[in-house]
N, C-alpha and C positions, 0 to 999 in steps of 0.2 A: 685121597682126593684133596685138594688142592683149592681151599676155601680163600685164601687171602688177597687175591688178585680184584675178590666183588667188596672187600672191607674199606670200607671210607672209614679213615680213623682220625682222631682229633686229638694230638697232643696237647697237656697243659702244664705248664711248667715256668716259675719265674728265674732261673738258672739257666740263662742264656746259653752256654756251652754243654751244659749237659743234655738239654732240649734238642737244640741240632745236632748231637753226636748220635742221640736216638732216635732223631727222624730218618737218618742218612741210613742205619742200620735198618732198619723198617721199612724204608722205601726200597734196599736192595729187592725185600721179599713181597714187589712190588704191590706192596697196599696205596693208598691212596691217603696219605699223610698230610694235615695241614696243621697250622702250629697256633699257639696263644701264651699269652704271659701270664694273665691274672685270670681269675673266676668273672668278672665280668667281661674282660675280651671271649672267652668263650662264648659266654652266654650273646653275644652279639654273634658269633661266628657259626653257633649254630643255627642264629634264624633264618640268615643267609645261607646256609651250605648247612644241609640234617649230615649226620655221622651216624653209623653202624653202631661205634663205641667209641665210649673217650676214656684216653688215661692220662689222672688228673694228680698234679703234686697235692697233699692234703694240707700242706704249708706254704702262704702265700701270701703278701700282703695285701690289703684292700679285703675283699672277698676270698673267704678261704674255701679250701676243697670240700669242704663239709657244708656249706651256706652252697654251694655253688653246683653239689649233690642233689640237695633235694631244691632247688631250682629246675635243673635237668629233670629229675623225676617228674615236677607237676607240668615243666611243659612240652618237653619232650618224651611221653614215656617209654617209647620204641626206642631209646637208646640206652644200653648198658653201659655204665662205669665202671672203670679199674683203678683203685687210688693207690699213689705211692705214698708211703710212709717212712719217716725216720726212724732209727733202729728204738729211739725214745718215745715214740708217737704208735706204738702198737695199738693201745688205748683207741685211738683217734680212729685206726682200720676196723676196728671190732664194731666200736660206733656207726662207723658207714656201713657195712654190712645190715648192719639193722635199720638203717634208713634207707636203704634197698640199693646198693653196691652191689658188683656181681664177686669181688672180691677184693684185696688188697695184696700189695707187694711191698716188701722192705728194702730200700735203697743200700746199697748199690743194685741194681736189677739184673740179671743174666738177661740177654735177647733172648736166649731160646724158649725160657721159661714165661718172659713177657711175650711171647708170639704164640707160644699155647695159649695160655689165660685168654688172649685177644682173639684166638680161634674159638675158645670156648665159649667166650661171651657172643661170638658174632653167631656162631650157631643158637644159642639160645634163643638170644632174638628172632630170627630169622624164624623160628620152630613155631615163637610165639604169634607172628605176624601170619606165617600159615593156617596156624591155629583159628585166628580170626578172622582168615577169609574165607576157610571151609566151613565155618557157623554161619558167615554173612550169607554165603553160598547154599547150606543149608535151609535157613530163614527165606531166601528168595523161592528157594525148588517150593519149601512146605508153603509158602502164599501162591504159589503157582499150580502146585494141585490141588489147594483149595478152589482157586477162583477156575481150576477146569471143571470141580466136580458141582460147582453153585450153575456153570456152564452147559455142563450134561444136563443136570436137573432142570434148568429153563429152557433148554433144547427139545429136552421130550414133551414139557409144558405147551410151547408158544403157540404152537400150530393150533392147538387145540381149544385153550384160549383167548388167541385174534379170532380164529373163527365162531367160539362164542360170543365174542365181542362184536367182530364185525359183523355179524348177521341183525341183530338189531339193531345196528349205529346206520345200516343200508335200510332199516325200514322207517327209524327216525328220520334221516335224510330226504328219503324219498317223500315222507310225510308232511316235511316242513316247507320240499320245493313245490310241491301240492299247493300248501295254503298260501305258500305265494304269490303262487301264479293265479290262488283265486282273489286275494290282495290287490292284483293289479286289472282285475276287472273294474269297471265304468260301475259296474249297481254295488258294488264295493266300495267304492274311494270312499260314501256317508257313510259308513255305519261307525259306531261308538269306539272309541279307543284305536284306529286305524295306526295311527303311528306310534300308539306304544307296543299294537300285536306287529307290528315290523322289526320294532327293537329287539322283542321279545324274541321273535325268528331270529334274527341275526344273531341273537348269542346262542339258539339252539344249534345254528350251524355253525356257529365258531365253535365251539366245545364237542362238539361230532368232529371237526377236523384236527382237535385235540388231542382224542381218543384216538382217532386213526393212527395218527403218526405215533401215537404211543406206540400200539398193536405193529405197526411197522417197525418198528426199535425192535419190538420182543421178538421178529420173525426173523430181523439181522441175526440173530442168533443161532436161530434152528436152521439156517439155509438158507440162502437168498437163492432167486431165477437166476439163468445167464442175462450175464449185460447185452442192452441194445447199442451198438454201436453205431455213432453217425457220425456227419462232419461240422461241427459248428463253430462260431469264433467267439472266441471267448469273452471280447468285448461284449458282444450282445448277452450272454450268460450272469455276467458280472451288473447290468444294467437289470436283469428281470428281477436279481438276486434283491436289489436295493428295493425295490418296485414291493418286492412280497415284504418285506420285513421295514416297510416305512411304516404301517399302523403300528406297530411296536413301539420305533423308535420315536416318533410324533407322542406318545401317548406319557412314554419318559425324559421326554425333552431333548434327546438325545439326534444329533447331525450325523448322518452318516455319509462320510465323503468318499467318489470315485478318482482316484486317481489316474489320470488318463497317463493311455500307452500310443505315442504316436503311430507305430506300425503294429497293426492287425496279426494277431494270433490265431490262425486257423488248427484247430485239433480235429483229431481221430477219437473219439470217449464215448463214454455214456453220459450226457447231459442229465438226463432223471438224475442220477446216482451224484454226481458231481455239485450241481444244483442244491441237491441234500443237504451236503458237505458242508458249503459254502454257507448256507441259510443257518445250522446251526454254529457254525461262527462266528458268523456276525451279530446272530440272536444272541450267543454270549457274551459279545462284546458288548455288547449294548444292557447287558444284564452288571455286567460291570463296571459301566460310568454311574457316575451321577450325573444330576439336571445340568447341563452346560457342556456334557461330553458330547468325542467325538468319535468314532469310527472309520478308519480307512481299509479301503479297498483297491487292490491295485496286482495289477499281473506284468509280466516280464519274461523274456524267452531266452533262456542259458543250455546251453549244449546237449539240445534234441529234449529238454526237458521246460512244458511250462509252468511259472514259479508263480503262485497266487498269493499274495500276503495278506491277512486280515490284521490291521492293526488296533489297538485303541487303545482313550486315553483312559484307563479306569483304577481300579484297586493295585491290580497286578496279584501275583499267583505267589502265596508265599515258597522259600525254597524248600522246606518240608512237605510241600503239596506236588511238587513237579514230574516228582516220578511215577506218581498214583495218579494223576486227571486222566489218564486213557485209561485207568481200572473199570473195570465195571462195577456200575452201581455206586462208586466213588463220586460223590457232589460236598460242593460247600452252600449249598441251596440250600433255605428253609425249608422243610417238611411242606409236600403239597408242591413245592414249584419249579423241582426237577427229578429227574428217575436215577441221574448219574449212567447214562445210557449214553448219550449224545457223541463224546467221546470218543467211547469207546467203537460204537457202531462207524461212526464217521476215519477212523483207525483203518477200520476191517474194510471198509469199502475204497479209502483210496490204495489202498495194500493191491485190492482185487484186480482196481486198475491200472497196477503197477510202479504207484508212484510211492510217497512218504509224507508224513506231517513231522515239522519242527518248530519248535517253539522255544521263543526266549521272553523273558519275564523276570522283572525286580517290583516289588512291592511299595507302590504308590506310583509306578512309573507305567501303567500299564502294562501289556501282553502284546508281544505278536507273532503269530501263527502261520507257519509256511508249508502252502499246499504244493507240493511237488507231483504233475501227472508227464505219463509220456505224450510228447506231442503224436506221436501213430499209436496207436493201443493195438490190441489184437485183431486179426485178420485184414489188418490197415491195407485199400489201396495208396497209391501213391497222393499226398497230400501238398497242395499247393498254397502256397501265400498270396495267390494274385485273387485279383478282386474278383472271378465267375465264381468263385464259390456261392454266392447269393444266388445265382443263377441256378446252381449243381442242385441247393439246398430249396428251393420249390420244384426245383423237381424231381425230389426225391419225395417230398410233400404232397404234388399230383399225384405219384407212384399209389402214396399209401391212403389218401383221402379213395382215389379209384379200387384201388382192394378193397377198402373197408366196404365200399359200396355195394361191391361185385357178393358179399359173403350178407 
């Protein structure tokens, strides 16, 4: 088999004529030959253009082949060296070999015997670069059956424990919309403490809808319903989105801006599920400013596809964290003030919807996060951009207010 035609080789040599007489024979056996005089023209030549392998004269002036050796080693280590040596300078090949050369040759050189060596170096490398990506590949499969079987195990859990969950968070609920409603009785308003037992209400059901949505993360896992699919426009979506998650951002001083789309995106989706999405995006976003940050939001419609962006001005994701933020159970949250769920759940449900998330991020520069849905989702009728959709959409509103009635 016939390896030499994928070898990028680097000649180095300060013997102007002897360099091109052995590039010319090299390139017949059409490797991919380019050329250097001294040990630091190389070392410049590899930064610009990697080599397979380089065969290096180990006598030169300025930087010699041996300085210029273990240069290559610490910063290129995917490349094997082959050093030429003078019939005087065996010494000097023996020496590189132990500073990790793949081997040496004594000048004059035969091509055929320098086109072996250069095959043999080129295979080793290559062997070795395999080597590395069947462990990388390995390391991935063994964190992937991990986080299936932590997956399995919360799958057979969740149901089990939302619905121990939710059964009392429905009777706390129910309980606390009780003493409201008797709160707002007339022989009510005087009694003692009136507006601290409201406050005190209002955090029992802000922490009831805490718990919920937890218990909702955990059931993304073991199954979700089918989606309801309807028609709505997006702009309005992206306006309720702000509307839920302005106490947040009021509370951290944090702006969160709408960037308007002058023409109207009408979709086919699950607004519930989308909705989701979106609210824990922007709740991250806002968990990573500080006092004076911003947040944007904004949509855009590219080739049958609509593009939602969340952006903001905050920490940013370092790039050792990038490939893990949709892991499960992966956060950089304090203990207590995230599950490392969000993510991942928010992943799975625009997946379901058929779309994608993408996300770019440098560290101090912010994040921004690109919700990709299809504009028809499944069992889509035909979907219009003109204005009767508001129309379509009470009365599809009537439809369902009149059912619920009828039952």
């Amino acid at each position: 088999m016939n390896n030499e035609k994928a070898i990028k080789l680097l000649l180095v040599d300060d013997e102007d004529a002897f360099r091109q007489a052995l590039a010319k024979r090299l390139g017949r056996r059409e490797m991919d030959v380019f050329q250097a005089s001294t040990g630091e023209e190389a070392l410049e030549v590899l930064k610009a253009t990697p080599a397979n392998v380089v065969v290096m004269d180990v006598k030169m002036p300025g930087m010699g082949g041996l300085d210029a050796l273990s240069r290559i080693r610490h910063e290129h280590p995917g490349t094997e060296v082959i050093l030429l040596t003078g019939q005087a300078a065996v010494e000097d090949g023996i020496t590189g070999i132990r500073s990790g050369a793949f081997d040496y040759l004594q000048k004059p050189v035969e091509t055929e015997n320098l086109v072996n060596k250069i095959r043999q170096a080129f295979d080793k490398g290559k062997h070795r670069t395999d080597l590395a990506k069947e462990a990388e590949m390995r390391e991935s499969l063994e964190r992937q059956m991990a986080t299936a079987e932590r997956l399995a195990s919360l799958g057979t859990l969740a149901a089990g424990v939302a619905h121990e969950i939710n059964n009392p968070l429905a009777i706390i609920a129910e309980a606390a919309g009780y003493m409201r409603l008797l709160l707002k009785k007339e022989e009510c308003a005087t009694i003692p403490f009136h507006d601290q037992l409201e406050k005190a209400l209002g955090k029992i059901e802000k922490s009831v809808g805490r718990a919920k949505r937890t218990t909702m993360q955990l059931l993304g896992f073991a199954g979700q319903p089918d989606a309801v699919y309807r028609e709505i426009e997006l702009d309005d979506l992206v306006e309720e989105v702000i509307l839920l998650v302005s106490g947040q951002a009021s509370g951290m001083g944090v702006t969160v801006i709408k960037e308007q789309n002058p023409c109207p995106i009408i979709l086919w989706t699950d607004p519930h599920r989308l909705r989701q999405v979106l609210i824990n995006l922007v709740s991250n976003g806002i968990a990573a400013c500080d006092r004076g940050g911003r947040v944007f939001i904004g949509s855009a419609f590219s080739e049958g596809m609509a593009v939602i962006h969340v952006r903001d001005t905050g920490h940013g994701i370092p790039k050792e964290n990038m490939d893990r933020i949709f892991e499960p159970f992966f956060t950089t949250k304090p203990p207590g003030q995230g599950t490392g769920l969000g993510l991942f759940v928010s992943l799975d449900i625009i997946k379901r919807l058929g779309g994608a998330i993408q996300v770019e991020s440098k560290v101090g520069q912010g994040a921004c996060f690109r919700v990709s849905v299809p504009r028809r989702g499944k069992a889509c009728p035909e979907v219009s951009n003109d204005i009767d959709w508001r129309d379509k959409a009470r009365e599809l509103e009537r439809r369902d207010n009149h059912g619920a009635g009828a039952h």
